[in-house]
N, C-alpha and C positions, 0 to 999 in steps of 0.2 A: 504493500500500500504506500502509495507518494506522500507527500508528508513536509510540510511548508518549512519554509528557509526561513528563517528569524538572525536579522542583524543587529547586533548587538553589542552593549558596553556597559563592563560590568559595573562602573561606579555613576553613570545616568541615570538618574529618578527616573524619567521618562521610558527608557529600557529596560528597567528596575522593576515599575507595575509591570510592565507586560509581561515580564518573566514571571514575576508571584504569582498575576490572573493563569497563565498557562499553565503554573505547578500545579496553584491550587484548586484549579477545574478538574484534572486529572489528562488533561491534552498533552499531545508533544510534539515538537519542532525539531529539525536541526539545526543546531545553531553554527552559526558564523560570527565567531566572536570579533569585534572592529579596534585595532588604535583607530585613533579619531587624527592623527597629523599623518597616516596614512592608511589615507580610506580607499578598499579595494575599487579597484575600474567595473566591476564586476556588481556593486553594490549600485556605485552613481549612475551606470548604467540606467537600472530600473525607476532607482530614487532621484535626480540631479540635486535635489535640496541637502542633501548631503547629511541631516543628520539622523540618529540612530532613536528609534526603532526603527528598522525598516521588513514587513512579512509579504514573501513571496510566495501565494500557493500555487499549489499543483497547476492549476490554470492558465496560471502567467498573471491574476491580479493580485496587484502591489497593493497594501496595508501599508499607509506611511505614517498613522498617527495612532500615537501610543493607546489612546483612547476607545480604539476603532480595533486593535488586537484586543483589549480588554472583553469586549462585546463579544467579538467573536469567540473568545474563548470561552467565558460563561455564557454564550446563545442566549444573551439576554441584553434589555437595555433597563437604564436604571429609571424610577418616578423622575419626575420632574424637582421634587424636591434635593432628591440629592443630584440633581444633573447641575442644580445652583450651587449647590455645595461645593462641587467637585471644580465647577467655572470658576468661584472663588478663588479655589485654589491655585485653578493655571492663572490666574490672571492675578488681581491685585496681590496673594499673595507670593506666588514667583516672583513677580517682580520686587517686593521687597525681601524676600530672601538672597536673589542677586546682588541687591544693592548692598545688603549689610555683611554680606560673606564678603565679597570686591568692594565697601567701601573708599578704598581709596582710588576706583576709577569714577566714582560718584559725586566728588568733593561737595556739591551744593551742599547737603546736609551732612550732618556725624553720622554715624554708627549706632549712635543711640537712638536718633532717631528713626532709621529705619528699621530695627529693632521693635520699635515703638509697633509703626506701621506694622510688623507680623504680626506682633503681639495681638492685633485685636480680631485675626484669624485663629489663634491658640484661645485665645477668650473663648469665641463663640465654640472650637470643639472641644473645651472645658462644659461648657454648656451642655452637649449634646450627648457625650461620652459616657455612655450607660449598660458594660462597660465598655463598649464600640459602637463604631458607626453604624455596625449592620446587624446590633442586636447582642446574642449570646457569644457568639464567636465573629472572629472578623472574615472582612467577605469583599466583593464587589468593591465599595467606596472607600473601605478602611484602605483597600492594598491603592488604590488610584490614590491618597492623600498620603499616606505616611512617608513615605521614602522622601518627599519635601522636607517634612515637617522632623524628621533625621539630619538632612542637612541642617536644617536651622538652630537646632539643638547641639549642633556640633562645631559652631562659630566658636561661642563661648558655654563650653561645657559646664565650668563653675557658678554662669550665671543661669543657666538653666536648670542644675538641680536644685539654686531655690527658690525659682522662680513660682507665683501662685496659679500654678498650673497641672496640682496633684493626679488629674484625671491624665490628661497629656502624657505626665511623663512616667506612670503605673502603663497607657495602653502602647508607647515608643519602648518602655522596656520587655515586655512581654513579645511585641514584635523583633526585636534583635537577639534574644533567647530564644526565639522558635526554631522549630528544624527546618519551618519554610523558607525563612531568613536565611537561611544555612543552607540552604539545596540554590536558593537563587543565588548566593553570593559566592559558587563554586567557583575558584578561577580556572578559567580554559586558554590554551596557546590564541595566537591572533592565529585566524584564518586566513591561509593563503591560497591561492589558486592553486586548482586540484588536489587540496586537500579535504583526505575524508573528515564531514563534518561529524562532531556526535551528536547523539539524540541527548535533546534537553525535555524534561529532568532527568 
């Protein structure tokens, strides 16, 4: 049975959910693992936008957004409520995770300020976190936000564990403890042409 090409990098949030939703559906790809300062011809071919996720099935249709492997993998889409949540996430807050991890390519404002800015993304899944986004166990929206909200926590680690964020940072540690965590963050050699890929997970 054929069996869809997933590109990939292992420390990309963005490549990151699509590998958890793939684990934890029970699906599997081969992967082609990517350096990102040397991205195979073979990859931009299909994708030119050049970055990683990028899923090729069996077919020849390309999967370029990490969101859209998620779907496919769990053969579902999400309510409308967390399809907001999830916006959130790409959106106002990525952006102020970039700014405060790379603050110094930002200068307008500190560090602390952008900080500030996440913070009221961590607020609201303080809020929600009962003890996940999807309930009893984590699922669909948990794996689509966390791998963010990892990096963010991992600017200033010290100012995170005391940060008033006890829900956040109990369901970020349960996540980096998991065997899920642990099967997606497997390292693999870079993919090179005609090599054979393995099956991921």
């Amino acid at each position: 049975m054929l069996q869809p090409i997933l590109y990939s990098f292992r420390r990309c949030p963005y490549a990151m959910r699509a590998r958890l939703a793939i684990a934890d559906a029970g699906q599997s790809v081969l992967l082609r693992e990517v350096v990102l300062r040397s991205k195979p011809a073979e990859m931009l071919e299909v994708s030119p936008k050049g970055t990683v996720p990028v899923m090729v099935m069996p077919d020849g249709v390309v999967i370029e957004q990490s969101f859209e492997i998620m779907e496919w993998a769990y053969e579902e889409s999400l309510d409308e409520t967390s399809l907001a949540l999830v916006a959130r996430n790409d959106g106002p807050f990525k952006q102020a995770l970039d700014r405060y991890k790379y603050a110094d390519r930002y200068p307008e404002f500190s560090q602390q300020h952008y900080r500030e800015q996440g913070e009221e993304f961590l607020a609201e899944l303080e809020g929600l976190l009962s003890p996940n986004l999807s309930g009893a166990d984590m699922g669909f929206v948990d794996y689509a936000i966390v791998p963010f909200v990892r990096q963010f926590a991992g600017v200033d680690e010290d100012w995170f564990a005391s940060a008033p964020y006890p829900r956040v940072r109990d369901w970020l540690t349960r996540f980096v403890n998991s065997e899920l965590f642990e099967t997606v963050m497997g390292k693999y050699p870079q993919w090179l042409a005609g090599d054979r890929e393995p099956i991921f997970p």
